[in-house]
C-alpha positions in Angstrom: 123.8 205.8 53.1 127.6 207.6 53.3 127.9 210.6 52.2 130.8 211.8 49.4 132.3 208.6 50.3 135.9 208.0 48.3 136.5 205.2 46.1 138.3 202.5 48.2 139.6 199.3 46.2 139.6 197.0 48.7 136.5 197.9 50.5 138.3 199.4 53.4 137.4 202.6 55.6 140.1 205.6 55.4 140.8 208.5 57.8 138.8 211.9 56.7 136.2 209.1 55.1 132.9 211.3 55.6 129.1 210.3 56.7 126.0 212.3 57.2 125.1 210.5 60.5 126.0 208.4 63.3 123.3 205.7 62.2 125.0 205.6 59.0 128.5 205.0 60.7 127.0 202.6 62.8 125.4 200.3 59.8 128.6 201.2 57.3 130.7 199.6 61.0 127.9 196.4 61.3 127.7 195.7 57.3 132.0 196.3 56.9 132.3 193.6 60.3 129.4 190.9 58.9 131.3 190.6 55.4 134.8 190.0 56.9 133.5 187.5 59.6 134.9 189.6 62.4 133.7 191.5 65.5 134.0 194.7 67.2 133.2 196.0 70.8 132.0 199.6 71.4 134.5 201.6 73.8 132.8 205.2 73.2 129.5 206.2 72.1 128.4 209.5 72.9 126.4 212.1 70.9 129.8 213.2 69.0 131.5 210.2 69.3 132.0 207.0 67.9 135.0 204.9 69.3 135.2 200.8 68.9 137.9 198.1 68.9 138.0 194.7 67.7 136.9 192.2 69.7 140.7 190.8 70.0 142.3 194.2 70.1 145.6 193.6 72.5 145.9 189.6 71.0 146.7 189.7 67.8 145.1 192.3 66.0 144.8 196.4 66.1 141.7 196.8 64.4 140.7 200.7 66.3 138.1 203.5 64.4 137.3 206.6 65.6 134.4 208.5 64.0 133.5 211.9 65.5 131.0 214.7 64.2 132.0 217.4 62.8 129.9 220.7 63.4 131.4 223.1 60.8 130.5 220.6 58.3 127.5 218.9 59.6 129.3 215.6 59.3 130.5 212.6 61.1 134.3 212.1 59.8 136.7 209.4 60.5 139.4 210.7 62.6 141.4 207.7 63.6 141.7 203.8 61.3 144.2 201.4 62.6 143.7 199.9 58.9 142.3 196.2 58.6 141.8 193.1 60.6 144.5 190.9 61.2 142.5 188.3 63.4 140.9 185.0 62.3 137.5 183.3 63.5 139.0 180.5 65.9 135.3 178.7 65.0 133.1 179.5 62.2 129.5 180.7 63.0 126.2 180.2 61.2 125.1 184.0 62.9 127.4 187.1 63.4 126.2 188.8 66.7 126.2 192.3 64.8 123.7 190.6 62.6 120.6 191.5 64.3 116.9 191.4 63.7 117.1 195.5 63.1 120.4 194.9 60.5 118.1 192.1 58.9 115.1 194.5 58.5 116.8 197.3 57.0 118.2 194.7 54.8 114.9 192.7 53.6 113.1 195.9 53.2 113.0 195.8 49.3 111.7 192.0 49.1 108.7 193.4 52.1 107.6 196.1 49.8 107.1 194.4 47.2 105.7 191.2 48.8 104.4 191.7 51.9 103.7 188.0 52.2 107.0 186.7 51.7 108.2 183.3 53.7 110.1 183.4 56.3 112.5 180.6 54.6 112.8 183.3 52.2 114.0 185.9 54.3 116.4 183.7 55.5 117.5 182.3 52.1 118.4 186.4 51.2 120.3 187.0 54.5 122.2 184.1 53.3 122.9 185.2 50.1 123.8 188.6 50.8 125.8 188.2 54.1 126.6 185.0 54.1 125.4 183.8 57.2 122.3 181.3 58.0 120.3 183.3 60.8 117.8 181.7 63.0 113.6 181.3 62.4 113.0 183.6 65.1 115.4 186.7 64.0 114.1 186.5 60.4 110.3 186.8 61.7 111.1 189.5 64.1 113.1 191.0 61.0 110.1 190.7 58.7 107.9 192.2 61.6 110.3 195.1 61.9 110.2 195.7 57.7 106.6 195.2 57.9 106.2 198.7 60.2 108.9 200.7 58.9 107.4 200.3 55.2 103.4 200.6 56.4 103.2 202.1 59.6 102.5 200.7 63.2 99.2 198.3 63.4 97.9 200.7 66.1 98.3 204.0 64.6 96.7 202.3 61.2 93.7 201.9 62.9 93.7 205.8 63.4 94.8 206.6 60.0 92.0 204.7 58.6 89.1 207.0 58.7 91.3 209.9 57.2 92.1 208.2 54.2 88.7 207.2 53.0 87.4 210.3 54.6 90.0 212.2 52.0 89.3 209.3 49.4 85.6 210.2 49.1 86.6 213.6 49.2 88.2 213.1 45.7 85.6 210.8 44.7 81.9 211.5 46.4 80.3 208.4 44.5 82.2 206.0 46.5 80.9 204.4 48.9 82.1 203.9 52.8 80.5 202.6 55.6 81.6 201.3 59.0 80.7 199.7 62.0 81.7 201.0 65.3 81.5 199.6 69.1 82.1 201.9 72.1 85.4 202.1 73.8 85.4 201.9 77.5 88.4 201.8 79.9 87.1 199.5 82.4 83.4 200.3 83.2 84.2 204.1 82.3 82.9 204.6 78.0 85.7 206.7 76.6 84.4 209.8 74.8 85.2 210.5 71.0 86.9 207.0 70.3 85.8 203.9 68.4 86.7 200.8 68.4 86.9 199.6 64.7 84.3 196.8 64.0 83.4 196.3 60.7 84.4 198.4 57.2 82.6 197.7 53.6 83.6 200.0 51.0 83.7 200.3 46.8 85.3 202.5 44.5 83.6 204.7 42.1 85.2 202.7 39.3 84.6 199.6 40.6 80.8 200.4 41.0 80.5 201.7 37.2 82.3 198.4 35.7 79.8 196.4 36.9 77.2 197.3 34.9 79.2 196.4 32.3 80.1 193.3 33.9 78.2 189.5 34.0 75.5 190.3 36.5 77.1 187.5 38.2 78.6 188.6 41.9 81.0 185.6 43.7 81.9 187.1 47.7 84.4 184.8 49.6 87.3 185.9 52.0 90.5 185.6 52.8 92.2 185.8 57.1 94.2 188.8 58.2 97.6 187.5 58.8 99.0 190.1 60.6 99.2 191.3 64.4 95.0 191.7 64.5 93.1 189.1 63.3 90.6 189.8 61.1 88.4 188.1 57.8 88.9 190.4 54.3 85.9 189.6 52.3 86.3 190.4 48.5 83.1 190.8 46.0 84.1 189.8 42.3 82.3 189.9 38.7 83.9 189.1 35.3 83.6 191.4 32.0 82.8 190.2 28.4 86.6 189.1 28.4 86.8 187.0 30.9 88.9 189.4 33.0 88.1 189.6 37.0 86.3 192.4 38.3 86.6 193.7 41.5 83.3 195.0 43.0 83.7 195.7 46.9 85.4 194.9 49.9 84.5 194.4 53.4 87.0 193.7 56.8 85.2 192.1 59.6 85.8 189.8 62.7 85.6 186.7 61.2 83.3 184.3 58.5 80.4 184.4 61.0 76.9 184.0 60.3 76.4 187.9 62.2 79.7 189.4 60.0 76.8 188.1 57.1 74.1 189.2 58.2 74.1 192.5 55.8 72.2 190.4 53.1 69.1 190.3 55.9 69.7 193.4 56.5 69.3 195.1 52.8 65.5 194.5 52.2 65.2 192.1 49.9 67.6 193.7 47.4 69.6 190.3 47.6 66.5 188.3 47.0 64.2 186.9 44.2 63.4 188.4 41.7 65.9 190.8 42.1 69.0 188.7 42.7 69.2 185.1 43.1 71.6 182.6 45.3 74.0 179.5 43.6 75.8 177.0 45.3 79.3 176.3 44.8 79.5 172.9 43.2 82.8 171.8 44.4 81.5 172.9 48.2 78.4 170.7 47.2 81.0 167.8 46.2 83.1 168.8 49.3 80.0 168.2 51.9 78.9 165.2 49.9 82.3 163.4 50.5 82.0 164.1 54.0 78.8 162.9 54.4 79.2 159.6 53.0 83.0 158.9 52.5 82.3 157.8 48.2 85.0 159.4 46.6 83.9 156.8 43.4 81.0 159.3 43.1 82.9 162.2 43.4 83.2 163.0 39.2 79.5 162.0 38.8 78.3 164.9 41.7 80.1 167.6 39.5 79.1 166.1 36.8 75.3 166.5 37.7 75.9 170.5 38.3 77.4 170.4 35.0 74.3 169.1 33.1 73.0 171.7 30.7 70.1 170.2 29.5 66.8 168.1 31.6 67.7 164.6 30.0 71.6 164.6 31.3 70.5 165.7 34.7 67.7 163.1 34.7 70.4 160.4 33.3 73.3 161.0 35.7 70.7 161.7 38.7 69.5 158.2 38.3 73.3 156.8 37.3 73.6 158.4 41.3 70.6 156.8 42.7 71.6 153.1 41.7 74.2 153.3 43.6 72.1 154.0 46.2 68.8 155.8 47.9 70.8 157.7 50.1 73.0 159.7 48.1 69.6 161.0 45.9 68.0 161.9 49.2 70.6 164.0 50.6 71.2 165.8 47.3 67.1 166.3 47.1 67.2 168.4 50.2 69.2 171.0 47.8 66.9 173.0 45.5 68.0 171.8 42.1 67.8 175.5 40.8 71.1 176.5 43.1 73.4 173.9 41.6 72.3 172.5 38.4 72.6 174.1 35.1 69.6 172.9 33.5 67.8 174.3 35.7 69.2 177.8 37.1 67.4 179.8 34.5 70.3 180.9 33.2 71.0 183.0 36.2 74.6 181.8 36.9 75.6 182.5 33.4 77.5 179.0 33.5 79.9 180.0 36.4 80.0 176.7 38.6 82.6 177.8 40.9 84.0 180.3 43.4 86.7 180.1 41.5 86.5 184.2 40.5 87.6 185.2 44.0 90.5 182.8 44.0 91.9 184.4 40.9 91.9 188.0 42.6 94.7 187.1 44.9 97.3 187.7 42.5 96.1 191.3 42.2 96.0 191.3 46.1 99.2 189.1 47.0 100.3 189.7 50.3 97.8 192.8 51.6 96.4 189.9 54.4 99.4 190.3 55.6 99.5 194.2 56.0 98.2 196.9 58.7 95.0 197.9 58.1 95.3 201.5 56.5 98.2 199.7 54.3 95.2 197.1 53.4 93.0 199.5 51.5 95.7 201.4 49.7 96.6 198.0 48.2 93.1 198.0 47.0 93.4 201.4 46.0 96.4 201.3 44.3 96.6 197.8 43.0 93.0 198.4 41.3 94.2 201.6 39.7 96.9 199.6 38.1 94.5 196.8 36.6 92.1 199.0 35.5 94.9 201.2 33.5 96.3 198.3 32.1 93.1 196.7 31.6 91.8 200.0 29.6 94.8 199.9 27.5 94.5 196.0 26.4 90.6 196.9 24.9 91.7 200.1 23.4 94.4 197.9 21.2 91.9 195.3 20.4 89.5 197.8 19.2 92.2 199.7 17.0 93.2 196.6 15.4 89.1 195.9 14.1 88.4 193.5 16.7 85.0 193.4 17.0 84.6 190.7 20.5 86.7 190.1 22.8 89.6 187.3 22.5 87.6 184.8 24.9 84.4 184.7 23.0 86.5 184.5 19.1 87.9 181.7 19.9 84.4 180.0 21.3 82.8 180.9 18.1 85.3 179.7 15.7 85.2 176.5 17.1 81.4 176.6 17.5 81.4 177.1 13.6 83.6 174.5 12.4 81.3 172.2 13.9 78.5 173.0 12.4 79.4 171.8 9.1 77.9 168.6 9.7 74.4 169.1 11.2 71.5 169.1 9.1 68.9 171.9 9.5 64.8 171.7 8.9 63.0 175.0 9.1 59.9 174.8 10.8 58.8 178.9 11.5 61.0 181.2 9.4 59.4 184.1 10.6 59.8 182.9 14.4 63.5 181.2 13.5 62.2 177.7 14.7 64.2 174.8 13.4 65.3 171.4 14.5 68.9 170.1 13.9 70.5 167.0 13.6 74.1 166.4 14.5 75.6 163.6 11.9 76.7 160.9 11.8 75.0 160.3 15.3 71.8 161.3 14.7 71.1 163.5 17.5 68.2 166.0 17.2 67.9 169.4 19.2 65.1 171.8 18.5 66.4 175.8 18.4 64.5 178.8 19.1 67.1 181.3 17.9 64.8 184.7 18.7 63.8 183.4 21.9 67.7 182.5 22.1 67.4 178.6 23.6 68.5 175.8 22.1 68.1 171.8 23.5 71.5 171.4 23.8 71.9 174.2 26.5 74.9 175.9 25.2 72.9 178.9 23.8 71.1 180.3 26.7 73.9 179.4 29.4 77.0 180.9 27.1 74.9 183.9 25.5 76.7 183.5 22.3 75.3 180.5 19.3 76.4 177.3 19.7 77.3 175.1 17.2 73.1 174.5 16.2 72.8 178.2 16.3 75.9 178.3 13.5 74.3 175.6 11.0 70.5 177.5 11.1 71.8 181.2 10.6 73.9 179.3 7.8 71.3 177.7 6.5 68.4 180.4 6.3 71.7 183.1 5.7 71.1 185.2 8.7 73.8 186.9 10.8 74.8 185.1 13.2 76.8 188.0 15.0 73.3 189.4 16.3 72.9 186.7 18.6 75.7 187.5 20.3 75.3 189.5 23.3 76.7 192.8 23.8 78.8 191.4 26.9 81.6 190.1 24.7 81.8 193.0 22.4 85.3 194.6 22.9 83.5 198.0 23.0 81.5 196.6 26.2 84.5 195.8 27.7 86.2 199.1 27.0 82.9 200.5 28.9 84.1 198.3 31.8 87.5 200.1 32.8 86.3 203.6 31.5 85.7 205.4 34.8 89.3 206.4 35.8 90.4 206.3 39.7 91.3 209.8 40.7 95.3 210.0 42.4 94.9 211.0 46.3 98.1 213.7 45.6 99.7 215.4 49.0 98.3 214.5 52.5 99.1 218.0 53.5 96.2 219.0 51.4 93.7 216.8 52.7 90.8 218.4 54.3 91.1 218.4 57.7 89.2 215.6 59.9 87.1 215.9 62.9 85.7 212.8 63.3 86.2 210.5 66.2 89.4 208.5 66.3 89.6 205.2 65.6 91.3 201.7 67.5 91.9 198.5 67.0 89.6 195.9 68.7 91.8 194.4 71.6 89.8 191.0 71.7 91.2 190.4 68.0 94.8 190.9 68.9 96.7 187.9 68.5 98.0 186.6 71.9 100.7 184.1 70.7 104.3 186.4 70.2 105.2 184.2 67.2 104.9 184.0 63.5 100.1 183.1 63.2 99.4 179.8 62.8 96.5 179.3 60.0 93.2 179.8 61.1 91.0 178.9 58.1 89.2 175.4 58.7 90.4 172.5 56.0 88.0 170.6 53.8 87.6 168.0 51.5 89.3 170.1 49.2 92.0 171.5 51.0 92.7 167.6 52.4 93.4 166.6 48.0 94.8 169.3 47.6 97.6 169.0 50.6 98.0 165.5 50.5 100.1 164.6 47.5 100.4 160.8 45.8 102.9 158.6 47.6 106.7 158.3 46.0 108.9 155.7 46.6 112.7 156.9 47.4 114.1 153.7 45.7 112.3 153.7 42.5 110.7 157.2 42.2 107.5 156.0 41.5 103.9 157.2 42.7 101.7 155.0 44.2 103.7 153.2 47.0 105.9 153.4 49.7 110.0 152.5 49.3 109.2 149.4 51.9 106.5 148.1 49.1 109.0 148.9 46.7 108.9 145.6 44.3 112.7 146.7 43.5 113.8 146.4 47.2 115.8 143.2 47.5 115.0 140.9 50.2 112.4 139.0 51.5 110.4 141.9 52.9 109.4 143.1 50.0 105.8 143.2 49.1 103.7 144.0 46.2 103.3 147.7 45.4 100.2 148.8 46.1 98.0 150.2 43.5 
C-alpha cells in the first residue's frame, strides 16, 4: 500500500510522492498503467532505483517516472514525473500485458479467502469489473493458484505443518481424538529416516464428540474429492440434534472411496456391528441401482415409495403393486434385507432418516475447504465448527429464555398432529396399560395404540419419537399428558446440551509446545499430473444423470418439452408435432 500518499484529484503521481517499498512502486506503476489503457517499458531497475518510460516515449508522448529510495527516510520517493500520458491505444485490447497472473492474484485475494472454491468465470468476471479488461482462462486459474498459496501456504509445506497443528490442538484439548496413517519414504530403494509420507488422517473434536450424545443416534459418513494440487477423498461423519440442525461428528482424509480407505469398520471389533450399531441403505442409491438395472423409470416413485412404508400392510401392498409388473423387479429387490431400506421394518433404528441427505447439507458449513492445502483443510473444520456451535448455542439459549419448551421442528409437528385428532374416535381397551384402538372418521380406518410401549399401527409414533395424531385423540380422551411421550431429543434443553462443550482458541503459534515428531510429506503418487485447472473425478449416477440433464426448451416458443425444429409454431412444412 503507499505510504503518506497526497491527495491527487485526478489520480495522477507527483514528484516527492512517497512509498514504503519498491514492490509498492511497482503495483502503484502496473495498477496507474491498466486503468489508463497504456503501457510502460522498464529502462532502470536496480536495488535503489526505479526508472521506466512509456512504451511510445520519443513518438508522441513523454510519459518518464523516476522513483529512487531514500535511506535517511527509509523510503522510495518520486524524484522525476514527466506528468500524464499523451498517447492513445492505436487497437483496443481484451488483456493489458502489465496485467499478469501475479497482478490478478493480489487482486482476487479477498474473493479466495472467503471462498476458496470460487469459478474461474468468476475470477474473470471481477478482473473485468475492476480493471476493465477480459483476461484469458488460463491467467485467471494460474491467478487463483497463486491466491490460493499466498492466503494458505504452499501444498508441500502443508503436509509438514500438519502434524504440529493437531499435535498443538490436542495439546489444548487432550479429549480429542487424532490418528494417522503413515507409509515409509524412500528415495529410490534407500528408506529415508524420520519422514512420513502422509496416508490416511481421521480426527474429531472434543465438542464434536460430546454433541453426539445428545444427538439422534443416527451417524450418515459420505465424502467429498480434494480439488486441489493432491488428490485426495474428505470423508465427513454427520448426526442431527432434537432441532433438526446437522451435527458434525468426525472427519477423515484418505486416498480415495476404496473398499481398503473403508476398511476401519472391519477393523473396530464389532463396535460397528449388531447389536451395537446397525447398517441402512440409502434409498435413493437403492432407486439409483434399480434404474440401472432395469432401465423402468415408470417404477421409479413406487421404489421410494416402498422405503417409505411405515407400516407391514403398505409395504405388503406396494411390494405386490411392484411385482405385477413383473417377477424380476421383486427378485432383485429380495436380495436386499428388507430391514436396511424399509421403514416398517428397521426397528426403528433409522429414526426415519431415508437419505444421505445429512452430509449434503454440511457443505455449506464446509464450502470451498476441498479446494484448500491440507493444513488449511482442518482449520476450516476447526474454525468453521467453532462458529456453528457459537451460533448454534446462542439460538437454544433464546428459545429457552422465551419458555420454549421443544424445539421449533418438533412444535410445529405436534400442532398439526393435534388438530387432526379431532376427528378420530377412541375405545379404551387397558387403562392401566394405555391400550386403545382408534378410528380415523369419516374413513373408517382403525389403528390399535400402545402408548407406554410407544407404537402405534400407523407407524408415525415409534419412527418420529413424538405422538402422532392417534397418540393426540387417546391422551385427550383418557386426559393424560401428552408432552411425556415426547422424547427428550426434541426438548430445547437437550439441544442446548448439544453445543455446550466450547472449542478452546489455539492463541499464538510461538507458544506451541515444541514438536519432535517425524516430518511429514505429501504422497507423490496422488499428485495431480495434468498442469491445468482438475477435471472431476467423482463417478455420475442415476442421480447425477436427472439432475444434470435439464427438460428440453424450444428457442422459438420457450416451452419445455421439445426442440425449436418440433416447434408446432415454426412455419413451414418441416414442422412436426411437439413431442410430449
Amino acid at each position: 500500500m503507499y505510504a503518506s500518499l497526497p491527495v491527487v484529484a485526478d489520480g495522477e503521481f507527483t514528484v516527492g510522492m512517497e512509498f514504503n517499498s519498491r514492490e509498492t512502486v511497482i503495483k502503484a506503476i502496473k495498477d496507474y498503467t491498466i486503468r489508463r489503457g497504456v503501457d510502460y517499458q522498464v529502462y532502470e531497475l536496480e536495488p535503489t532505483t526505479f526508472y521506466a518510460k512509456c512504451t511510445k516515449y520519443g513518438n508522441g508522448c513523454d510519459w518518464l517516472i523516476r522513483v529512487t529510495k531514500m535511506q535517511k527516510k527509509y523510503s522510495w520517493e518520486i524524484r522525476r514525473y514527466n506528468g500524464s500520458h499523451t498517447c492513445t491505444r492505436s487497437t483496443i485490447s481484451q488483456d493489458h500485458s502489465k496485467l499478469d497472473s501475479k497482478t490478478v492474484a493480489e487482486a482476487i485475494k479477498p474473493l479466495v479467502e472467503v471462498d476458496a472454491s470460487i469459478k474461474v468465470k468468476s475470477v474473470i468476471a471481477e478482473v473485468q469489473s475492476k480493471f476493465n479488461y477480459t483476461i484469458s482462462y488460463r491467467k485467471a486459474w494460474l491467478a487463483k493458484q497463486q491466491a490460493m498459496e499466498s492466503i494458505f501456504g504452499g501444498w508441500e509445506a502443508s503436509y509438514e505443518a500438519l502434524p504440529i497443528w493437531f499435535e498443538a490442538m490436542c495439546h489444548k484439548e487432550p479429549s480429542a481424538v487424532v490418528h494417522f496413517e503413515i507409509m515409509p519414504a524412500y528415495q529410490g530403494d534407500d528408506l529415508v529416516p524420520d519422514i512420513c509420507v502422509m496416508h490416511r488422517i481421521f480426527w474429531s473434536y472434543y465438542p464434536c464428540i460430546r454433541a453426539f450424545r445428545h444427538c439422534k443416534p443416527v451417524v450418515q459418513v459420505d465424502g467429498t474429492h480434494l480439488y486441489g494440487k493432491y488428490k485426495g477423498f474428505l470423508l465427513v461423519a454427520v448426526s442431527q440434534d432434537g432441532n433438526n440442525n446437522i451435527v458434525p461428528i468426525a472427519f477423515a482424509i484418505v486416498e480415495g472411496e476404496t473398499s481398503d480407505a473403508w476398511s476401519a469398520i472391519d477393523r473396530s471389533n464389532g463396535a460397528w456391528s449388531p447389536p451395537r450399531a446397525f447398517h441402512m441403505f440409502c434409498i435413493q442409491h437403492i432407486e439409483s441401482n434399480f434404474l440401472r438395472k432395469f432401465k423402468a423409470p415408470y417404477l421409479q416413485k413406487l421404489i421410494i415409495n416402498i422405503g417409505y412404508s411405515r407400516t407391514i400392510r403398505e409395504y405388503r401392498m406396494r411390494y405386490e403393486r411392484l411385482k405385477e409388473q413383473g417377477e424380476a423387479y421383486t427378485n432383485w429387490l429380495d436380495r436386499i434385507p428388507r430391514e436396511q431400506y424399509a421403514l416398517a421394518f428397521d426397528g426403528g433404528y433409522r429414526w426415519g432418516h431415508m437419505t444421505t441427505n445429512l452430509v449434503k447439507c454440511i457443505n455449506s458449513v464446509l464450502k470451498g475447504a476441498s479446494n484448500l492445502p491440507v493444513t488449511a483443510l482442518v482449520k476450516a473444520t476447526f474454525y468453521r465448527l467453532n462458529e456453528l456451535f457459537t451460533r448454534k448455542r446462542a439460538e437454544a439459549e433464546t428459545r429457552i429464555n422465551v419458555g420454549l419448551v421443544f424445539s421449533e421442528m418438533v412444535t410445529s409437528k405436534l400442532h398439526t398432529n393435534q388438530r387432526a385428532s379431532g376427528n378420530i374416535q377412541v375405545s379404551c381397551f387397558d387403562r392401566e396399560n394405555e391400550i386403545f384402538e382408534v378410528r380415523e372418521m369419516p374413513s373408517g380406518v382403525e389403528y390399535a395404540v400402545g402408548i407406554r410401549h410407544h407404537r402405534c399401527d400407523c407407524g408415525e409414533f415409534q419412527v418420529d419419537r413424538i405422538p402422532c395424531r392417534h397418540v393426540f385423540a387417546c391422551s385427550a380422551n383418557q386426559r393424560l399428558d401428552w408432552q411425556v411421550y415426547v422424547h427428550d431429543l426434541y426438548k430445547m434443553d437437550q439441544v442446548r446440551k448439544t453445543y455446550r462443550t466450547r472449542f478452546r482458541p489455539m492463541k499464538n503459534p510461538t507458544r506451541w509446545p515444541a514438536y519432535h515428531g517425524p516430518r511429514f510429506v505429501e504422497n507423490p503418487f496422488l499428485r495431480r499430473v495434468a498442469k491445468c485447472r482438475p477435471k472431476m473425478t467423482r463417478f455420475l449416477n442415476e442421480m447425477d444423470t436427472r439432475m444434470l440433464c435439464r427438460p428440453r426448451r424450444c428457442k422459438q416458443c420457450s416451452a419445455e418439452g421439445h426442440s425449436h425444429s418440433r416447434c408446432r409454431q415454426r412455419g413451414g412444412p418441416s414442422a412436426g408435432p411437439a413431442e410430449e
